[in-house]
C-alpha positions in Angstrom: -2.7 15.2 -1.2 -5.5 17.5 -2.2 -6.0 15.7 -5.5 -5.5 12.1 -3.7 -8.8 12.9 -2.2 -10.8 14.5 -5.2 -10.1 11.6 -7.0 -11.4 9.0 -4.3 -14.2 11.3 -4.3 -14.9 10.5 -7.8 -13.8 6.5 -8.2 -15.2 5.2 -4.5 -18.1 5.5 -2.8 -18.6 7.2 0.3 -17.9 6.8 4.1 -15.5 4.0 5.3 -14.8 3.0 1.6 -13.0 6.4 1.1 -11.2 5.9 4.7 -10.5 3.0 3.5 -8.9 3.6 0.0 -6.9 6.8 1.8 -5.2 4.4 4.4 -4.2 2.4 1.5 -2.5 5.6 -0.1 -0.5 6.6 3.3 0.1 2.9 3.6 1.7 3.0 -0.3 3.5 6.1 0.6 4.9 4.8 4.1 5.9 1.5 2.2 7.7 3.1 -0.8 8.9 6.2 0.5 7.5 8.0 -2.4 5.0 10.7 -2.4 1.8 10.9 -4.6 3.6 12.4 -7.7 7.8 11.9 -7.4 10.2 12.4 -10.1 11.0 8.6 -9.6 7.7 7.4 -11.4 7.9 7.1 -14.8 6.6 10.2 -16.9 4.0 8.2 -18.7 2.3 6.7 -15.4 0.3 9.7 -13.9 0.7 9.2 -10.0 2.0 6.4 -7.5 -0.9 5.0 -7.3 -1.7 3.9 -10.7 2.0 3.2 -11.0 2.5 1.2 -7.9 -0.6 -1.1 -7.8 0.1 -3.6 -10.0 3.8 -3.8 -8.3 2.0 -5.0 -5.2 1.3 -8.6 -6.1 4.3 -9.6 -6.5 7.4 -10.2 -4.3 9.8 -9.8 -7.0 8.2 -6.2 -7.7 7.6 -5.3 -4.3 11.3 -5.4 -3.9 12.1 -2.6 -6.4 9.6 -0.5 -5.6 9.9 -0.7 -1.2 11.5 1.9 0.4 15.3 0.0 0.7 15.3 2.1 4.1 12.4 -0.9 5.3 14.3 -3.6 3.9 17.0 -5.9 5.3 20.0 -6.5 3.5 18.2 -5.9 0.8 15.6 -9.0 1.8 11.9 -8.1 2.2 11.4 -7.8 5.9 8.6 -10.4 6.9 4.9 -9.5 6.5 5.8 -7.2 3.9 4.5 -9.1 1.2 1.1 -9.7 3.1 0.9 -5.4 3.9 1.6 -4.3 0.3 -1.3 -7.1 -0.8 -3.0 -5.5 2.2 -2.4 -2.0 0.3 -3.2 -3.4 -3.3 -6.7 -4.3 -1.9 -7.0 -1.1 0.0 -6.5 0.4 -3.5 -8.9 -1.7 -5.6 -11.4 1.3 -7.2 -14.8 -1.6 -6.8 -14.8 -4.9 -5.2 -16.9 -7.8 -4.9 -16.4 -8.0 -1.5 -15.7 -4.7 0.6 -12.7 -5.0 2.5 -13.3 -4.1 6.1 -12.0 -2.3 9.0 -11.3 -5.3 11.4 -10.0 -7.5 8.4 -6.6 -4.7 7.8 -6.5 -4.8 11.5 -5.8 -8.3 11.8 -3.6 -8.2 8.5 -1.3 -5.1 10.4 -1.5 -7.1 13.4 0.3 -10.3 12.2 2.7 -7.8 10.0 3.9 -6.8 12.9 3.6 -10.0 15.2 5.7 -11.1 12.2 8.4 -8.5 13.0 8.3 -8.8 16.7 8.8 -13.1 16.0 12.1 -12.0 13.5 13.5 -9.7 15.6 12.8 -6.5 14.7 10.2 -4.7 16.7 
Protein backbone atom coordinates (compact mmCIF):
# COMPACT_ATOMS: atom_id res chain seq x y z
CA UNK A 1 0.00 0.00 0.00
CA UNK A 2 2.98 2.13 1.01
CA UNK A 3 4.21 2.30 -2.63
CA UNK A 4 0.44 2.77 -4.01
CA UNK A 5 0.72 6.17 -2.45
CA UNK A 6 4.44 7.22 -3.31
CA UNK A 7 3.59 6.71 -6.64
CA UNK A 8 0.25 8.89 -6.73
CA UNK A 9 2.49 11.19 -5.07
CA UNK A 10 4.69 11.34 -7.99
CA UNK A 11 1.98 10.93 -11.20
CA UNK A 12 -1.11 13.15 -9.68
CA UNK A 13 -1.40 16.22 -8.33
CA UNK A 14 -2.33 17.03 -4.98
CA UNK A 15 -5.46 17.13 -2.63
CA UNK A 16 -8.80 15.53 -3.92
CA UNK A 17 -7.00 14.24 -7.13
CA UNK A 18 -4.83 11.88 -4.94
CA UNK A 19 -8.12 10.86 -2.87
CA UNK A 20 -9.43 10.44 -5.83
CA UNK A 21 -6.94 8.19 -7.78
CA UNK A 22 -6.59 6.05 -4.12
CA UNK A 23 -10.40 5.27 -4.14
CA UNK A 24 -9.93 4.08 -7.58
CA UNK A 25 -7.13 1.64 -6.36
CA UNK A 26 -9.38 0.17 -3.19
CA UNK A 27 -12.19 0.21 -5.81
CA UNK A 28 -9.74 -2.01 -8.30
CA UNK A 29 -8.80 -4.13 -5.46
CA UNK A 30 -12.49 -4.60 -3.94
CA UNK A 31 -13.56 -5.38 -7.66
CA UNK A 32 -10.88 -8.00 -8.59
CA UNK A 33 -10.04 -9.39 -5.40
CA UNK A 34 -6.46 -8.84 -6.04
CA UNK A 35 -4.01 -6.96 -4.09
CA UNK A 36 -1.52 -4.25 -5.44
CA UNK A 37 1.23 -6.81 -6.43
CA UNK A 38 -0.36 -10.74 -6.53
CA UNK A 39 1.24 -13.67 -8.03
CA UNK A 40 -1.77 -13.73 -10.49
CA UNK A 41 -0.46 -10.62 -12.64
CA UNK A 42 1.67 -11.47 -15.07
CA UNK A 43 5.56 -11.09 -14.33
CA UNK A 44 6.14 -8.57 -16.95
CA UNK A 45 3.23 -6.08 -15.83
CA UNK A 46 4.66 -4.32 -12.61
CA UNK A 47 1.50 -3.91 -10.34
CA UNK A 48 -2.47 -4.21 -10.75
CA UNK A 49 -2.87 -1.21 -11.63
CA UNK A 50 -0.95 -0.87 -14.76
CA UNK A 51 -2.14 -4.34 -15.45
CA UNK A 52 -5.78 -3.91 -14.78
CA UNK A 53 -6.58 -0.51 -16.42
CA UNK A 54 -6.81 -1.21 -19.82
CA UNK A 55 -9.08 -4.45 -18.78
CA UNK A 56 -11.61 -1.94 -17.50
CA UNK A 57 -13.19 -0.85 -20.71
CA UNK A 58 -14.26 -3.69 -21.75
CA UNK A 59 -17.07 -6.18 -20.71
CA UNK A 60 -15.44 -8.99 -22.27
CA UNK A 61 -12.21 -8.21 -20.07
CA UNK A 62 -13.86 -7.11 -17.08
CA UNK A 63 -15.18 -10.66 -16.86
CA UNK A 64 -11.72 -12.35 -16.50
CA UNK A 65 -10.28 -10.12 -14.46
CA UNK A 66 -13.62 -9.54 -11.61
CA UNK A 67 -13.45 -11.25 -8.56
CA UNK A 68 -15.86 -14.55 -9.75
CA UNK A 69 -16.92 -14.28 -5.91
CA UNK A 70 -18.97 -10.76 -7.30
CA UNK A 71 -20.23 -12.33 -10.21
CA UNK A 72 -23.42 -14.31 -11.01
CA UNK A 73 -23.27 -17.46 -12.67
CA UNK A 74 -20.51 -16.33 -14.03
CA UNK A 75 -22.60 -13.09 -15.65
CA UNK A 76 -21.42 -9.64 -14.70
CA UNK A 77 -23.67 -8.46 -11.99
CA UNK A 78 -25.42 -5.13 -13.22
CA UNK A 79 -23.61 -1.76 -12.84
CA UNK A 80 -20.52 -3.51 -12.94
CA UNK A 81 -19.49 -2.46 -16.23
CA UNK A 82 -20.32 1.27 -15.33
CA UNK A 83 -18.03 0.89 -11.64
CA UNK A 84 -15.02 -0.67 -13.29
CA UNK A 85 -15.32 2.47 -16.09
CA UNK A 86 -15.98 4.35 -12.87
CA UNK A 87 -12.42 2.85 -11.59
CA UNK A 88 -10.63 3.20 -15.06
CA UNK A 89 -11.36 6.97 -14.84
CA UNK A 90 -10.51 7.15 -11.19
CA UNK A 91 -7.16 5.77 -12.41
CA UNK A 92 -6.47 7.98 -15.39
CA UNK A 93 -2.76 9.59 -14.32
CA UNK A 94 -4.07 13.48 -16.22
CA UNK A 95 -7.35 14.29 -17.56
CA UNK A 96 -8.93 16.93 -19.51
CA UNK A 97 -11.63 17.02 -17.30
CA UNK A 98 -11.10 16.27 -13.49
CA UNK A 99 -13.40 13.72 -12.40
CA UNK A 100 -15.24 14.82 -9.24
CA UNK A 101 -16.47 13.87 -6.00
CA UNK A 102 -20.29 14.12 -6.59
CA UNK A 103 -19.91 12.69 -10.15
CA UNK A 104 -18.46 8.81 -8.52
CA UNK A 105 -21.23 9.44 -6.07
CA UNK A 106 -23.89 9.31 -8.43
CA UNK A 107 -22.09 6.54 -10.59
CA UNK A 108 -21.94 4.19 -7.01
CA UNK A 109 -25.34 5.32 -6.40
CA UNK A 110 -27.05 3.88 -9.64
CA UNK A 111 -24.47 0.71 -9.26
CA UNK A 112 -26.09 -0.11 -6.54
CA UNK A 113 -29.78 1.17 -7.38
CA UNK A 114 -28.93 -1.28 -10.21
CA UNK A 115 -28.46 -4.19 -7.66
CA UNK A 116 -31.28 -3.34 -5.43
CA UNK A 117 -33.72 -3.25 -9.03
CA UNK A 118 -31.97 -7.05 -9.90
CA UNK A 119 -32.39 -8.37 -6.77
CA UNK A 120 -29.40 -8.45 -5.05
CA UNK A 121 -29.02 -5.87 -2.36
Amino acid sequence: MVSTFISISKNKESGVQNEIYAFGVVLLKMLTGMKEYDERIPLEQKNLMEWATPLLTNKVNLGTIMDPQLQHNNHLPKGAFELAQLVSKCLQPTRDKNLSIEEISQVLYQCYQNEIISGRP
